[in-house]
SEKOL-369503 format. One record per residue: x negated, z negated, y of N, C-alpha, C in turn; residue in three letters. Coordinates in steps of 0.001 Angstrom, whole numbers, padded with zeros to 6 digits, always signed. Atoms other than C-alpha are relative to their C-alpha. Layout:
N
XZYXZYXZYALA...
This chain:
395
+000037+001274-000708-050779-016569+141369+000373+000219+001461UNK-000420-000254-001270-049168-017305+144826-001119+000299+000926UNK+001362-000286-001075-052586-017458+146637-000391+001144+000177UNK+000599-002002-000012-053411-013760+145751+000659+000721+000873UNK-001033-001425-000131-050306-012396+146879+000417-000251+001487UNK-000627+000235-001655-049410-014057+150334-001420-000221+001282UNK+001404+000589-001138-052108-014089+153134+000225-001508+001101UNK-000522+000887-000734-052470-017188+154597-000541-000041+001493UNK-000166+000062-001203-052489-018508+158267-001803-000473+000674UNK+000740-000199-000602-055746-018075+160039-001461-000215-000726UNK+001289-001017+001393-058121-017733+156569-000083+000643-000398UNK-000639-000746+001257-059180-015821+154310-000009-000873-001225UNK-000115+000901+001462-058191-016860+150821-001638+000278-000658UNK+001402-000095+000555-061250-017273+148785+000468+000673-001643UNK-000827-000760+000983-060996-014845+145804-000940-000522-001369UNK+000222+000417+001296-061234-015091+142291-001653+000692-000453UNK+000996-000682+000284-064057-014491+139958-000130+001069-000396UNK+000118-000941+000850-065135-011151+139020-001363+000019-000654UNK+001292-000548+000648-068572-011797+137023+000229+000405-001539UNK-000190-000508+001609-068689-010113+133478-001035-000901-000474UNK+000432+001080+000737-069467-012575+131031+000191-001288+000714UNK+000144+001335-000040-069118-015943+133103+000673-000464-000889UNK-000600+000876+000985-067055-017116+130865-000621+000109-001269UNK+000494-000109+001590-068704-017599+127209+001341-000313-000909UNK-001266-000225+001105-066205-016946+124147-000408-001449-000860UNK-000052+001499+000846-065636-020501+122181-001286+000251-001403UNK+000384-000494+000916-067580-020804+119133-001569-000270-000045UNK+001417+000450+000071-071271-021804+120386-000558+001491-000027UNK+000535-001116+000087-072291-018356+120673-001289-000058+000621UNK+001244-000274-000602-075988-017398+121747+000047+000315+001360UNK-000838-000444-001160-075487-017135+125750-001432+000718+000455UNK+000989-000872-000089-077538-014132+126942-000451-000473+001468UNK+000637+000436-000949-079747-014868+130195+000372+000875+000850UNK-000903-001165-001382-077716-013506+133240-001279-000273+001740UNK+001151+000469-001258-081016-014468+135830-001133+000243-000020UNK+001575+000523+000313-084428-014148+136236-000473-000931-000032UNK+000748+001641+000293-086979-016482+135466+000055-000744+001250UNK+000405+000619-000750-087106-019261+137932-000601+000546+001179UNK+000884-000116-000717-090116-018161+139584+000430+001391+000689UNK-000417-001149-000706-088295-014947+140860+001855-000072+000361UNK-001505+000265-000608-084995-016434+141682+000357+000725+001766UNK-000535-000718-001070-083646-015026+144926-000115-000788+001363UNK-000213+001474-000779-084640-017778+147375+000200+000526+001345UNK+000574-000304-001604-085504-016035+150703+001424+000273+000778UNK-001218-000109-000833-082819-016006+153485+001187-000969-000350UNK-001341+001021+000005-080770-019132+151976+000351-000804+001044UNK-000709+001235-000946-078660-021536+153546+000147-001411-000531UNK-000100+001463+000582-078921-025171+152914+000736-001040+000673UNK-001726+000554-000779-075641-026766+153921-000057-001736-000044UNK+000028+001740+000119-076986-030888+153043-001917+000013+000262UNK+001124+000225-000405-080123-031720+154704+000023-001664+000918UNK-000794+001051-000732-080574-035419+156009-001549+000237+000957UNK+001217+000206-001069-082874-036075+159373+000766-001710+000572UNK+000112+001458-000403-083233-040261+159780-000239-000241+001061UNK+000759+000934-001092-083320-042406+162397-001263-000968-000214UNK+001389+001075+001252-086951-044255+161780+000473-001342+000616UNK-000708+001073-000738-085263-047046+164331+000838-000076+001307UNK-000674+000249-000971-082968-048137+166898-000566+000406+001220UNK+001126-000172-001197-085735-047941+169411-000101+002004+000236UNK-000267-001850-000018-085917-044189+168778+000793+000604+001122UNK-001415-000445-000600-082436-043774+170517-000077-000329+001440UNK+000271+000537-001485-083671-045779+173572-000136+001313+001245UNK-000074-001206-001520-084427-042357+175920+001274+000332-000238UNK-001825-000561+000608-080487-041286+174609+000975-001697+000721UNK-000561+000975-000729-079055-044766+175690-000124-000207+001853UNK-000133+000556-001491-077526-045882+179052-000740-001614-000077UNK+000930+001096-000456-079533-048613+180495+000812-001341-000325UNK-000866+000995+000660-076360-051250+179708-000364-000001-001593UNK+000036+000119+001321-076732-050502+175989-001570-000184-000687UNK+001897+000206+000064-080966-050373+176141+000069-001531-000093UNK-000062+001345-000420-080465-054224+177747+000583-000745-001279UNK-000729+000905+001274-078013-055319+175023-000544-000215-001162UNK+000501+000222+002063-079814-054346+171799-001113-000434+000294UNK+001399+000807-000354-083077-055666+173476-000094-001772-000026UNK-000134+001469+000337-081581-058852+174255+000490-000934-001741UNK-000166+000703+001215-079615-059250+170954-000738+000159-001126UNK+000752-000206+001279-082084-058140+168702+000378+000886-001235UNK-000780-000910+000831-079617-055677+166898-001063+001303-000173UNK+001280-001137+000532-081888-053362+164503+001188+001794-000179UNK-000904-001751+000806-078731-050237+164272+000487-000149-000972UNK-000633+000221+001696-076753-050085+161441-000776-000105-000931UNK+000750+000172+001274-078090-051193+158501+000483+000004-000964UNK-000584-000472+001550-075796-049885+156016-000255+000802-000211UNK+000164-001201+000337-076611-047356+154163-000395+000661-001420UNK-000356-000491+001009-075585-045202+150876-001319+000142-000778UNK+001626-000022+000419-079378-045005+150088-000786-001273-000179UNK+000901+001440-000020-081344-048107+149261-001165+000411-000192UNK+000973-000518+000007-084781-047518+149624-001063-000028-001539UNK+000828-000197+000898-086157-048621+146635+000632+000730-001540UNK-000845-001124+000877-083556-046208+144403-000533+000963-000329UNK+000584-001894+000238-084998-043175+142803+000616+000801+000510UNK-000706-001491-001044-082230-041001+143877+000052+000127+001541UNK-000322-000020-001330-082730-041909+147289-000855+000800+000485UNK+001032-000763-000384-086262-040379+147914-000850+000767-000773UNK+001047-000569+001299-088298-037771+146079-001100-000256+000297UNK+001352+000488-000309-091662-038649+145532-000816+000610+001339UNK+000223-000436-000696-092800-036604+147893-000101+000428+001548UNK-000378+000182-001355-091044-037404+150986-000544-001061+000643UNK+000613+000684-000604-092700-040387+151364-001736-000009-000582UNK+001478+000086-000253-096048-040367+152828-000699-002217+000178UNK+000708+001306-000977-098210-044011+152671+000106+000226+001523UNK+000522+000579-001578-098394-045705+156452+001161+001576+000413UNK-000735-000920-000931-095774-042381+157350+000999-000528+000658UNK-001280-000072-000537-092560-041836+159040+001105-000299-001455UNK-001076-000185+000730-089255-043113+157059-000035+001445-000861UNK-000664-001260+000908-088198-040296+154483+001487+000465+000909UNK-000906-000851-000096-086234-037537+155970+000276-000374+001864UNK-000007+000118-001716-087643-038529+159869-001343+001028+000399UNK+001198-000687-000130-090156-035908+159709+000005+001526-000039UNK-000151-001689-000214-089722-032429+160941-001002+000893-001188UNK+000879-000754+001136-092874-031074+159379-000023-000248-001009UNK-000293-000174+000982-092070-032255+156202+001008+000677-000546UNK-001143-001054+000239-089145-030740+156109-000286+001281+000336UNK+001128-001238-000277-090474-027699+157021-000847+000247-001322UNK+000808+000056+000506-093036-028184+154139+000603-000004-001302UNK-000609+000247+001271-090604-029164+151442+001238+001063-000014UNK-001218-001003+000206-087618-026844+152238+000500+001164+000866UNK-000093-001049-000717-087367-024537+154844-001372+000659-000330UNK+001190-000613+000266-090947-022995+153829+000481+000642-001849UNK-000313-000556+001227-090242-022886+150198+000945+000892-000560UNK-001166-000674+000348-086741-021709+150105+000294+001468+001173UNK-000205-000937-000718-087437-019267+153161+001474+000215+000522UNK-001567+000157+000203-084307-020841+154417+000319+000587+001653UNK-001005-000900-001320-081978-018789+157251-000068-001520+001123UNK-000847+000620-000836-080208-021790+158400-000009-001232-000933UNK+000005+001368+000549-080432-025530+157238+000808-001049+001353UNK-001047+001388-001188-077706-028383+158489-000467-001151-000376UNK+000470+001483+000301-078889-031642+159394+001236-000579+000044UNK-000641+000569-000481-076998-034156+158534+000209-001934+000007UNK+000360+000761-000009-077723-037246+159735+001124-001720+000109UNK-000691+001161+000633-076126-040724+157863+000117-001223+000998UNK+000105+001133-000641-076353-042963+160726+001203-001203+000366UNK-001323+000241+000361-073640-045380+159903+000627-000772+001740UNK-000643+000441-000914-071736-046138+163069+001304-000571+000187UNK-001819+000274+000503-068479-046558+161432-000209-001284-000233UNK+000379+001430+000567-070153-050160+160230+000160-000645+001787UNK+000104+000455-001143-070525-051122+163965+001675-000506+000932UNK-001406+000496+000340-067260-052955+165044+000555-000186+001705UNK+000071-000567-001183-067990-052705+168794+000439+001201+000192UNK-000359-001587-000445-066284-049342+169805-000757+000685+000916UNK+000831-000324-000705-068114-049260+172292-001480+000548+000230UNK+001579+000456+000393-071317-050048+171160-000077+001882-001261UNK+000184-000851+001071-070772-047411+168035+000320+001760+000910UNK-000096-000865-000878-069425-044772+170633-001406+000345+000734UNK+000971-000363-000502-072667-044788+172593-001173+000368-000936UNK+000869-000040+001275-074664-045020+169187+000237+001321-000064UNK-000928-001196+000397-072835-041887+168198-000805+001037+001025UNK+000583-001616-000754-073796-039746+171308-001522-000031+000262UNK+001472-000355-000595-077471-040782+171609-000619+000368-001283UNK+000269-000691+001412-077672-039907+167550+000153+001671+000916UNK-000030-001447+000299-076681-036507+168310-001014+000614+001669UNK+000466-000409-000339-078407-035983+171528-001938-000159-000801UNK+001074+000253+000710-081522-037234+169813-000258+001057-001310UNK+000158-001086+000770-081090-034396+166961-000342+001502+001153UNK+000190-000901-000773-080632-031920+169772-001328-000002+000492UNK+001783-000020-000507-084329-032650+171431-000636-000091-001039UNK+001252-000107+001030-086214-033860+168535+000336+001114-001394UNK-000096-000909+000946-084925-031640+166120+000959+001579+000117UNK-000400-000877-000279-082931-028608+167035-000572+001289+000525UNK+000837-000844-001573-085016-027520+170613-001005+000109-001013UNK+001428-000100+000199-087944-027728+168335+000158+000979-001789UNK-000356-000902+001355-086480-025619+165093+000949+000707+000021UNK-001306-000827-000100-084698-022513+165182+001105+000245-001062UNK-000274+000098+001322-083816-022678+161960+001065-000947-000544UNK-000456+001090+000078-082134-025846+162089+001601+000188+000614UNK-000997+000584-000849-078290-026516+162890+000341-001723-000519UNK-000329+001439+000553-076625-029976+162736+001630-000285+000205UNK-001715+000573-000109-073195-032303+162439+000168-000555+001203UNK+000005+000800-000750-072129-033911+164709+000501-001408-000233UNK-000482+001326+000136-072088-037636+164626+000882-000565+000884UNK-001392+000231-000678-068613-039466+165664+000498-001430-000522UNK-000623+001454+000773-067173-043274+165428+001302+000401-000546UNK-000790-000549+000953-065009-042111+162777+001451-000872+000105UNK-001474+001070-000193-062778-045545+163488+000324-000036+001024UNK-001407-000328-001344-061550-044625+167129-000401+001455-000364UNK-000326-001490+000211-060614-041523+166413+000336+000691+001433UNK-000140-000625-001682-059890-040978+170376-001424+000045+000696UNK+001838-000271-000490-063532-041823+171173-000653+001219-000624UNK+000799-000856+001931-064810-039398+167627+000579+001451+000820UNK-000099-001470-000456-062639-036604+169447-000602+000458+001598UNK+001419-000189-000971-064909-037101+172968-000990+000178+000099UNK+001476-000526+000241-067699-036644+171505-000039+001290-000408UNK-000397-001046+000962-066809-033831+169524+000158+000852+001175UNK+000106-001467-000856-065726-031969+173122-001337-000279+000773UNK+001595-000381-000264-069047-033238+174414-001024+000681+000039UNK+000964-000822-000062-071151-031390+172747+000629+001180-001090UNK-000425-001198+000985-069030-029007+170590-000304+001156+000187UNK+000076-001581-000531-069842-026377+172777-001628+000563-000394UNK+001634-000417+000163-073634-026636+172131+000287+001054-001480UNK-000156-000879+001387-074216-023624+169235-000913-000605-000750UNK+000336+000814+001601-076473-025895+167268+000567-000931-000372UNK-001211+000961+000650-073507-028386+166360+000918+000993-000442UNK-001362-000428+000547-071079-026721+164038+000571-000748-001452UNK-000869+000458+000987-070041-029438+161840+000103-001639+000507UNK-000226+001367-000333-068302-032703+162485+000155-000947-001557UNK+000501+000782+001338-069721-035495+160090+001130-001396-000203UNK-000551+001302+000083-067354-038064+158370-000458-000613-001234UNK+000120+000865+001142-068020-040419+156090+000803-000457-001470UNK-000418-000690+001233-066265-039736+152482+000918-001424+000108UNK-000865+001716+000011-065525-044071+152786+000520+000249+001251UNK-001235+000486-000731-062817-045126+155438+000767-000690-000041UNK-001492+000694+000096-059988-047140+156563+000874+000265-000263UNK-001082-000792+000412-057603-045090+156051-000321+001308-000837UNK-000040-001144+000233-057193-041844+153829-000190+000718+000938UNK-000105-001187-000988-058205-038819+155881+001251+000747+000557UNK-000852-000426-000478-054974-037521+155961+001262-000476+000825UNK-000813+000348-001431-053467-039885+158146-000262+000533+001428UNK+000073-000453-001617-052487-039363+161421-000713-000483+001301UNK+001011+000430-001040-054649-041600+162860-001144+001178-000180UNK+000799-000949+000152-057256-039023+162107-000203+001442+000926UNK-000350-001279-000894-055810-036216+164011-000660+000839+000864UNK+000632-000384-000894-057306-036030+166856-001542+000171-000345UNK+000544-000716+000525-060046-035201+165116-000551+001217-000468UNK-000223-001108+000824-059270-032416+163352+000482+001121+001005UNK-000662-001281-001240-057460-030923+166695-001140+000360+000872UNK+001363-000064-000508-061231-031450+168435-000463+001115-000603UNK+000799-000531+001296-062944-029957+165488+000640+001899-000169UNK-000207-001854+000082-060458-026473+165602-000053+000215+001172UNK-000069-000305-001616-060329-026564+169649-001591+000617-000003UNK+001961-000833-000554-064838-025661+169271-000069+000707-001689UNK+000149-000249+000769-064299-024135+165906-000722-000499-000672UNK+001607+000750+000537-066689-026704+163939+001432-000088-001457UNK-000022+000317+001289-066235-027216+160579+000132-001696-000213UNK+000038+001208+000421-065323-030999+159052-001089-000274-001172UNK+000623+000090+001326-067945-032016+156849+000436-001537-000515UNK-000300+001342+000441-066977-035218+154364-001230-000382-000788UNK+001241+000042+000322-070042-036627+153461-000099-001485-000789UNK-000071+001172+000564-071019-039047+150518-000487-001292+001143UNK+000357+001435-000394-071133-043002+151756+000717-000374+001264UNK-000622+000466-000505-069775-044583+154599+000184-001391-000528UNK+000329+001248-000007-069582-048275+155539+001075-000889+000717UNK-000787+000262-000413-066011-048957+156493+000401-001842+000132UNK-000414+001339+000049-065823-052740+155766+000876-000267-001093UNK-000328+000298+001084-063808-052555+152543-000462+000297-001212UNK+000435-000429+001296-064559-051999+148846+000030+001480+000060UNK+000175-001144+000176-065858-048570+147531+000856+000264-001575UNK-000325-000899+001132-063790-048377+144591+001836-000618+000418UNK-000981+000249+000161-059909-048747+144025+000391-001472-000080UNK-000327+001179+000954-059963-051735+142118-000981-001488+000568UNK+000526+001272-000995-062131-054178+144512-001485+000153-000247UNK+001418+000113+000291-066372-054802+144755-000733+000079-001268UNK+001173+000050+001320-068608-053289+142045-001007-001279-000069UNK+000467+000760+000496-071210-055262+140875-001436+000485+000279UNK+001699-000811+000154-074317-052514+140690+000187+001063+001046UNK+000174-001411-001055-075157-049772+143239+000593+001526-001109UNK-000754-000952+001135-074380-047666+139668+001193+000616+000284UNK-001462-000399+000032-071048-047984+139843+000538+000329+001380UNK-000547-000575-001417-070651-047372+143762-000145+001711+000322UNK+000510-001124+000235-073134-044617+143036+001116+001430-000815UNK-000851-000549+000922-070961-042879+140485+001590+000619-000044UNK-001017+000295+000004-067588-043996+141415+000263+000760+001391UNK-000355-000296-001638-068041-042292+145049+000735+001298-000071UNK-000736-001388+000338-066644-038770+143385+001315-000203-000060UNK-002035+000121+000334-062906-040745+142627-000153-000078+001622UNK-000961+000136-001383-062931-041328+146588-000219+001742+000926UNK-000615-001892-000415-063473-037512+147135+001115+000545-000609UNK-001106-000723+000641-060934-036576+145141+001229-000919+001293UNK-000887+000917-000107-058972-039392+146859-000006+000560+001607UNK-000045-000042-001218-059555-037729+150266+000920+001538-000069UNK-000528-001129+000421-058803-034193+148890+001761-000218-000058UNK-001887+000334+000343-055222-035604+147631+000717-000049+001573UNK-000998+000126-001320-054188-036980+151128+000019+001036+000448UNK-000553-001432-001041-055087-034111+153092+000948+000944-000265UNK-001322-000568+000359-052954-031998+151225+001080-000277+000122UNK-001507+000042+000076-050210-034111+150643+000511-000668+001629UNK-000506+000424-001096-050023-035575+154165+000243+001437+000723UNK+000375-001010-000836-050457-032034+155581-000212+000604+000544UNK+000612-000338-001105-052995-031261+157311-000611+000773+000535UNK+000080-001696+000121-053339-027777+156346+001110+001020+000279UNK-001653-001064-000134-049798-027027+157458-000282-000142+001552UNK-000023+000699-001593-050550-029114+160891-001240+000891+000497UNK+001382-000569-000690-054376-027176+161418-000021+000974-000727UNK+000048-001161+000936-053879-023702+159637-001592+000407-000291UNK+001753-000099-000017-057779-023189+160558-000688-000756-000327UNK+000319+001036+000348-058891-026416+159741-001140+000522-001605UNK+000913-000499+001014-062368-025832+157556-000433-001572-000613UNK+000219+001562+000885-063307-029101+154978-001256+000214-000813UNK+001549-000030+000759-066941-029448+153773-000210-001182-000923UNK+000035+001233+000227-067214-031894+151255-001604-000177-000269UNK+001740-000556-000427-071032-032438+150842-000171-001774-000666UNK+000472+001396+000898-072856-034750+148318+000855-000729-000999UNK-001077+000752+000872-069670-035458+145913+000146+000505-001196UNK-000511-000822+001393-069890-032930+143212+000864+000469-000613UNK-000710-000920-000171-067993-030447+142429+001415+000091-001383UNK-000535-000452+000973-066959-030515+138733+001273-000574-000621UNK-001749+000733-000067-063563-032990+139080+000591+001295+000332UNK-001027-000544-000815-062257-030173+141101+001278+000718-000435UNK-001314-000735+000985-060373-028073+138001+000931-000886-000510UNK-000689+001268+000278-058963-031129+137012+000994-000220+000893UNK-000552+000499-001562-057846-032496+140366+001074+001284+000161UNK-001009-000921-000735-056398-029075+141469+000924+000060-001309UNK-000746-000254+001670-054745-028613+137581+001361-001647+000411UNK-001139+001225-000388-052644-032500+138588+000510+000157+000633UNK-000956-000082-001191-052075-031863+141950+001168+000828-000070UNK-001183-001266+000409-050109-028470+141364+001229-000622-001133UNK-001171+000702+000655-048148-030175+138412+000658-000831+000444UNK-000445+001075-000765-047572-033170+140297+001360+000136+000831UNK-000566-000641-000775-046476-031163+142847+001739+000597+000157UNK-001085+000030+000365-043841-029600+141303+001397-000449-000050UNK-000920+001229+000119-041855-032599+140373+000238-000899+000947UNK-000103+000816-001032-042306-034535+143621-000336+001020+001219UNK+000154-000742-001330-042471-031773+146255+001437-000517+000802UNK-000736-000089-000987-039378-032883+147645-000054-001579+001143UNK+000544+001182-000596-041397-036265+148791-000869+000471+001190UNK+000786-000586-000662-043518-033727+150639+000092+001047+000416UNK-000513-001556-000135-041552-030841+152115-000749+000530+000594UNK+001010-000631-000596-044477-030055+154535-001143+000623-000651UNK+000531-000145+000560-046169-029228+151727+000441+001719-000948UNK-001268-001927+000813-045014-025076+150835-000639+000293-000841UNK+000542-000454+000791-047383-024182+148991-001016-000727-001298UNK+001092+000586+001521-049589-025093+145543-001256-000725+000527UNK+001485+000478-000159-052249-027724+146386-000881+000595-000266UNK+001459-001050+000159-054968-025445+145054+000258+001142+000688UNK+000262-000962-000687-053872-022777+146973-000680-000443+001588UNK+000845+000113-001479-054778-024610+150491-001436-000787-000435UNK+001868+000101+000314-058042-026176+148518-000798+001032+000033UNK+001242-001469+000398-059567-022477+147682+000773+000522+002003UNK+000484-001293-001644-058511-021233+151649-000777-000894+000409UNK+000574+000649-000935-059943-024628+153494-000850-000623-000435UNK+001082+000762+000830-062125-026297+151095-001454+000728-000457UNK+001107-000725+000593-065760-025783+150074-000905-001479-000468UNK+000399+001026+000455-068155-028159+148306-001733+000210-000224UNK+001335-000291+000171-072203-028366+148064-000060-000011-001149UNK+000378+000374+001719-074258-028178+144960-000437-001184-000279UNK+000950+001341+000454-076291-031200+144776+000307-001022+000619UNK+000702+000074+001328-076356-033651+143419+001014+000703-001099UNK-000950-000498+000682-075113-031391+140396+000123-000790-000648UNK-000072+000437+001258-073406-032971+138078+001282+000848-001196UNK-000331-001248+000949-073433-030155+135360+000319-000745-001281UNK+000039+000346+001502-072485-030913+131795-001524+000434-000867UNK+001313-000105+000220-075515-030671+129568-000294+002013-000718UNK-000421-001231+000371-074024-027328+127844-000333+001217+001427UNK-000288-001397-001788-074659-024138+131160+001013+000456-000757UNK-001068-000250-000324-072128-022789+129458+001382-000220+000053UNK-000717+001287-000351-070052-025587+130257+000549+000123+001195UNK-000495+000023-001077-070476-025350+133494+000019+001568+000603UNK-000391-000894-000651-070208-021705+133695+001929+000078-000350UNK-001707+000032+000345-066181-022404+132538+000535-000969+000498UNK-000550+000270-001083-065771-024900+135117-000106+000789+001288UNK-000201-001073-001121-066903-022395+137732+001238+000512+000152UNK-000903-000792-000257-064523-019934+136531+001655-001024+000062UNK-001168+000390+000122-061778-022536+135958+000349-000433+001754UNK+000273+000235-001341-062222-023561+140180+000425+001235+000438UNK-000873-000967-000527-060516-019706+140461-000676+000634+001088UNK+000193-000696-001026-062739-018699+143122-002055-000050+000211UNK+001108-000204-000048-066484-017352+143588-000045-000835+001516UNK-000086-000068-001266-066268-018454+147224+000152-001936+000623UNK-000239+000757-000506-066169-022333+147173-001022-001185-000106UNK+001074+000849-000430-069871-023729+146631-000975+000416+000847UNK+000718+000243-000614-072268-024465+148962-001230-000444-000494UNK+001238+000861+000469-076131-024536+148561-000709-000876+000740UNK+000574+001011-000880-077526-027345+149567-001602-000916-001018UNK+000993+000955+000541-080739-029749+148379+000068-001378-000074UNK-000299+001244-000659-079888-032697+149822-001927-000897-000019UNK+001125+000711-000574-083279-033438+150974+000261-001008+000755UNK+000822+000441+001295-085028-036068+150381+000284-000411-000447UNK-000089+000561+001539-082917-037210+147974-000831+000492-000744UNK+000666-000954+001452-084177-036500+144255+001072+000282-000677UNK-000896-000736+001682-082161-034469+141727-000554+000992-000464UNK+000706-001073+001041-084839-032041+140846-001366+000145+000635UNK+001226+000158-000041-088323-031683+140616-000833+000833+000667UNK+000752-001191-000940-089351-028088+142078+001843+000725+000299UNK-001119-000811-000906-087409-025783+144363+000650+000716-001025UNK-001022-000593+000360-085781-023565+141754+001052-000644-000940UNK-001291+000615+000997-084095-026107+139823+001318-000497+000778UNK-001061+000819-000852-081699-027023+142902+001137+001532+000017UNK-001238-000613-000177-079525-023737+142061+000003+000544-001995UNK+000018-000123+001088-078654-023277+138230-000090+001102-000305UNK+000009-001455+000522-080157-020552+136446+001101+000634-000764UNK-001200-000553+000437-077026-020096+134651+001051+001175+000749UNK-000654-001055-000582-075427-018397+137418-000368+001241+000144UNK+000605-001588-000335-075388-014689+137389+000063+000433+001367UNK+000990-000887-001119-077076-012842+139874+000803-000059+001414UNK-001351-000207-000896-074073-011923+141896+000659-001171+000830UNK-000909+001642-000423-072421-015755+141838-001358-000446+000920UNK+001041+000903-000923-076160-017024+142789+000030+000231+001817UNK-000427-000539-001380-076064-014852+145693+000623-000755+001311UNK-000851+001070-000745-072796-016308+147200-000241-001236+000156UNK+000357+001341-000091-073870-019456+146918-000847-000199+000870UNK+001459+000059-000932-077208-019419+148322+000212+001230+001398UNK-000171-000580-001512-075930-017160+151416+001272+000440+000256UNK-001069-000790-000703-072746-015268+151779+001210-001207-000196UNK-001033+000904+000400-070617-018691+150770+000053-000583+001914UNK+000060+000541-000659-071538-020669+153519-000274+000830+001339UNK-000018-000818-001120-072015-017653+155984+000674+000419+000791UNK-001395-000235-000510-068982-017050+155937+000986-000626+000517UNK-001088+000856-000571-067346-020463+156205-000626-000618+001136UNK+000123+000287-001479-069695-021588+159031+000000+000973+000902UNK+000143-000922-000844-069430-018436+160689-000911+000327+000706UNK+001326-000390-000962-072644-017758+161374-000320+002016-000659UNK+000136-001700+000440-074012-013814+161247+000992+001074+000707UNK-000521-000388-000715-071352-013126+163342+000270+000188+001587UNK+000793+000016-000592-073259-013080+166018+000538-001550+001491UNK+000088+001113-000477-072474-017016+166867-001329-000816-000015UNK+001033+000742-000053-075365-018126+165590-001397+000396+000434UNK
């Protein structure tokens, strides 16, 4: 394959698998147990790459606001965005556990977090990343100042007070000239190394309105993270307004794929050779698929896309990486140990929890015992160590 053989421009390629046995032989065979039990899984020193920390209200942000923008939301009564990919009374939105009677919102509470996932998982390094939809806000202005008193507000209440902790950085995703001021704002701080977008948008990511973005984002070395939900003002599916949160729920994996496609084919891996892509909260298991079209596709219409030299899956496995959760595994493990290997590369999930959502009940079910020893590993530390560059004595 071309990816093996040519080094590319300011990554490394992410390499193939070598575990013996991931793959199971057809046939339903008996699949031998490549893990220990649960209760001795490998937890200590992980990295948890989807972590959310809430705003509990607008008011919150008030020491972070200029005294013009304090006055305005006082007088108009504006409660902060109030969109948001989570509805409270959703099971998958909160695990039982995150909410306390008479407490703080779910996922506005340091010491719970602390209590639920950095304690249990004996975690290195956990990224907040906080959903605060600003992209809904139609004021530029207004969503611009939103934007920087979100992230100074992570920096004091949650950063200064956890070493443990890094975060995204929040950005009005729709001026993309404001989104890249913030971005040199505080890019320089070393607990921001990922710039947060919202998976929904006005445009495909790989337009050029976007840019300046992405030229921010490699100018402080931060990482892009694409993150489920977003509150752009149009429909979440192709085909116009669902009906049920179900189908928004569900349907939010075709607009990752749908972000994946542009960047490639507009390209924005030819334009940012360094350019790192987190997708986070979208699930992983389209991706053999997706890369299996694109490459054929490719083929036959590369001359629609001459900026495009190389095999769509080859610039997915250098710049791409994807969390675990929420998984959505087939019911077979060794199902999904033959989409692993069909994804060509040990090197392109991310562990994450996505606290306080729910998708599993105790701490060791958020990394599949299916994976052998070796794969778990990467996942839960040397994946994401490597693509946020931490250990190298940045962080």
């Amino acid at each position: 394959m071309a990816w093996r053989q040519r080094p590319p421009r300011g990554l490394t390629p992410s390499r193939p698998l070598r575990y013996r046995g991931l793959q199971e032989p057809p046939g339903g065979a008996t699949m031998e147990r490549t893990t220990p039990p649960p209760s001795r899984l490998p937890l200590a020193g992980a990295i948890d790459c989807d972590v959310h920390a809430v705003v509990p209200s607008v008011e919150t942000l008030f020491p972070y606001l200029p005294e013009y923008w304090r006055e305005s939301i006082a007088q108009s009564g504006f409660k902060g965005p109030v969109d948001t990919p989570y509805p409270p009374g959703v099971p998958t939105s909160v695990r039982p556990d995150a909410r306390e009677p008479g407490g703080p919102p779910p996922g506005s509470d340091l010491g719970l977090l602390r209590r639920h996932v950095l304690d249990p998982w004996s975690v290195r390094y956990a990224l907040l990343n906080c959903v605060y939809a600003v992209e809904s806000v139609h004021n530029p202005y207004a969503a611009a100042a939103l934007a920087s008193a979100v992230n100074d507000w992570l920096r004091e209440a949650w950063l200064r007070r956890e070493p443990r902790l890094r975060a995204s950085i929040v950005v009005p995703v729709q001026q993309p000239d404001l989104a890249a001021e913030e971005i040199d704002r505080v890019g320089g701080d070393p607990g921001f190394v990922q710039v947060l977008l919202p998976v929904r948008s006005e445009a495909p990511y790989g337009n050029r309105r976007y840019w300046p973005i992405y030229e921010a984002a490699v100018r402080h070395d931060l990482v892009v993270g694409i993150h489920f939900g977003g509150a752009p003002g149009n429909p979440p599916t192709p085909c116009g307004w669902p009906s049920t949160y179900l189908e928004e729920f569900v349907g939010m994996a075709s607009v990752f794929q749908s972000q994946v496609i542009s960047l490639v084919a507009e390209g924005v891996f030819e334009r940012f050779p360094t350019l790192r892509v987190a997708l986070l909260e979208g699930g992983f298991t389209w991706l053999p698929s997706l890369m299996w079209r694109l490459d054929k596709e490719w083929k036959g219409l590369r001359r629609e896309v001459p900026w495009v030299r190389r095999l769509p899956s080859e610039y997915i496995r250098e710049h791409v990486r994807l969390s675990l959760q929420p998984l959505d595994a087939p019911p077979d493990p060794r199902h999904l140990l033959q989409i692993v290997e069909q994804m060509g590369s040990d090197e392109l999930l991310l562990f994450a929890t996505d606290y306080p959502h729910w998708h599993f009940d105790a701490p060791e079910e958020a990394l599949p015992a299916v994976l052998p020893e070796g794969l778990q590993r990467k996942v839960l530390v040397e994946n994401a160590r490597a693509f946020y560059r931490w250990g190298d004595g940045s962080a």
